[in-house]
C-alpha positions as CSV (number, residue, x, y, z in Angstrom):
1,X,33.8,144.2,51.2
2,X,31.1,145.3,53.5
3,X,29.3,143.3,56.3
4,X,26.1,140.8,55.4
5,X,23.1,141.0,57.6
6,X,21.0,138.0,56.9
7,X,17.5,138.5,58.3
8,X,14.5,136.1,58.9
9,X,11.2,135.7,60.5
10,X,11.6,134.1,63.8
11,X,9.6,130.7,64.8
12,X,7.4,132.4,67.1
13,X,6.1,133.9,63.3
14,X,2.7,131.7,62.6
15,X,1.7,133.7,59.4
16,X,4.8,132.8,56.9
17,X,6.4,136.5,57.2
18,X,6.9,139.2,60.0
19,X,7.4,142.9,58.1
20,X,9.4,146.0,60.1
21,X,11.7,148.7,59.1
22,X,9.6,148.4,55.6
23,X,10.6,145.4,54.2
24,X,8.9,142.1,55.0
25,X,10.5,139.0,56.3
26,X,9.6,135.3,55.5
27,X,10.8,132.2,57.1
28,X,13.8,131.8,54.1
29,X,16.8,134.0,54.7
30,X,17.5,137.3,53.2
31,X,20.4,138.8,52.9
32,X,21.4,142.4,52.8
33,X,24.3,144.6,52.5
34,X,25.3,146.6,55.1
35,X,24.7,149.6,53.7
36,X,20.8,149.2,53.0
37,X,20.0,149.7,56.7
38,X,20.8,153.0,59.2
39,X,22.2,151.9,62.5
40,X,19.1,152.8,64.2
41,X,17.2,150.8,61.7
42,X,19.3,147.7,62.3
43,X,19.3,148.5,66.3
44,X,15.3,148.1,65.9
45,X,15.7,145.0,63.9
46,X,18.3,143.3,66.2
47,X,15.9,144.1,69.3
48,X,12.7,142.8,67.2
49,X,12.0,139.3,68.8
50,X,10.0,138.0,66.2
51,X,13.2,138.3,63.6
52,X,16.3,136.5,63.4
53,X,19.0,138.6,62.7
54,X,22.6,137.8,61.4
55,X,25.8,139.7,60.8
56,X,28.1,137.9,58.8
57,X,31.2,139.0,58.7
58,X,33.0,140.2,54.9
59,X,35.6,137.3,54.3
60,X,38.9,139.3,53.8
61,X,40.8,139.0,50.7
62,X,43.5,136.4,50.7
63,X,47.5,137.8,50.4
64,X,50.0,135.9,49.1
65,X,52.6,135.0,52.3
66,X,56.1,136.3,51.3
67,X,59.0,137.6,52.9
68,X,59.5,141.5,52.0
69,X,63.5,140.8,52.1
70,X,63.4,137.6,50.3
71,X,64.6,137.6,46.7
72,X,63.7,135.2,44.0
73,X,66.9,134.0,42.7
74,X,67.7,132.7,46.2
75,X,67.4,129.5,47.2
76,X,65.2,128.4,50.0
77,X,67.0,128.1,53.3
78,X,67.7,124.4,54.1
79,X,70.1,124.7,57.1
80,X,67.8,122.8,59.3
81,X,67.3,119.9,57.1
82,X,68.9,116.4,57.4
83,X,70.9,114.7,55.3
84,X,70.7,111.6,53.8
85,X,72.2,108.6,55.4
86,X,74.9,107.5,53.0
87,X,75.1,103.8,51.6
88,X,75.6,101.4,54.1
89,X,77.8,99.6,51.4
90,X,79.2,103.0,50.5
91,X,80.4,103.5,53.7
92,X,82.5,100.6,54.7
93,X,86.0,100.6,54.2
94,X,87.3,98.5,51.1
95,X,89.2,95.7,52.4
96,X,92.2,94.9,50.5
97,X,93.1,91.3,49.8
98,X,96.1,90.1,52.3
99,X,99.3,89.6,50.4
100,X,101.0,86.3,51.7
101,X,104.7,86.4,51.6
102,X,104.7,82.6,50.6
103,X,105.4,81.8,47.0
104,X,103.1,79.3,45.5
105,X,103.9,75.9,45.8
106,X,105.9,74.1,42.8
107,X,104.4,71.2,41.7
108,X,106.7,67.9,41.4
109,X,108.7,66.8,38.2
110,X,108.1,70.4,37.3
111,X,104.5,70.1,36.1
């Protein structure tokens, strides 16, 4: 996409429009394509005081960021990501319930 060369009368202009390289200029903005001007015919605009002249750059087409060597079945790599923490709960060791050598005690007159 080419170049945009947005042209206006400068504030020095007291009459509303300024006119050069045959086309005439108002105070609003005009924009051209690069193309509709000779370089010598944009040189003379760009040195013209009373205009305002602009180039404004094409914006360049946006490309999808992908890695050439990347496939799509793979998965993303994740080698540099942390783990979860695990359970606090999860993590402590099951205690099991001491065994006491003792037999219980026998009540009196067998009840």
């Amino acid at each position: 996409m080419p170049n945009i060369i947005r042209i206006k009368a400068g504030p020095a202009v007291t009459s509303g429009r300024f006119c050069r390289a045959g086309r005439c200029f108002g105070t609003v903005a005009q924009d051209f394509a690069e193309g509709d001007f000779t370089k010598e015919e944009l040189a003379r605009l760009r040195a013209e005081p009373m205009l305002v002249v602009e180039i404004i750059a094409a914006p360049q087409p946006k490309q999808a960021a992908s890695k050439p060597d990347a496939r799509p079945d793979t998965k993303p790599d994740t080698s540099g990501a942390q783990e979860p923490e695990p359970d606090a709960k999860a993590a402590e060791p099951k205690v099991e319930a001491a065994k006491s050598d003792a037999k219980p005690a026998v009540k009196e007159n067998g009840k």
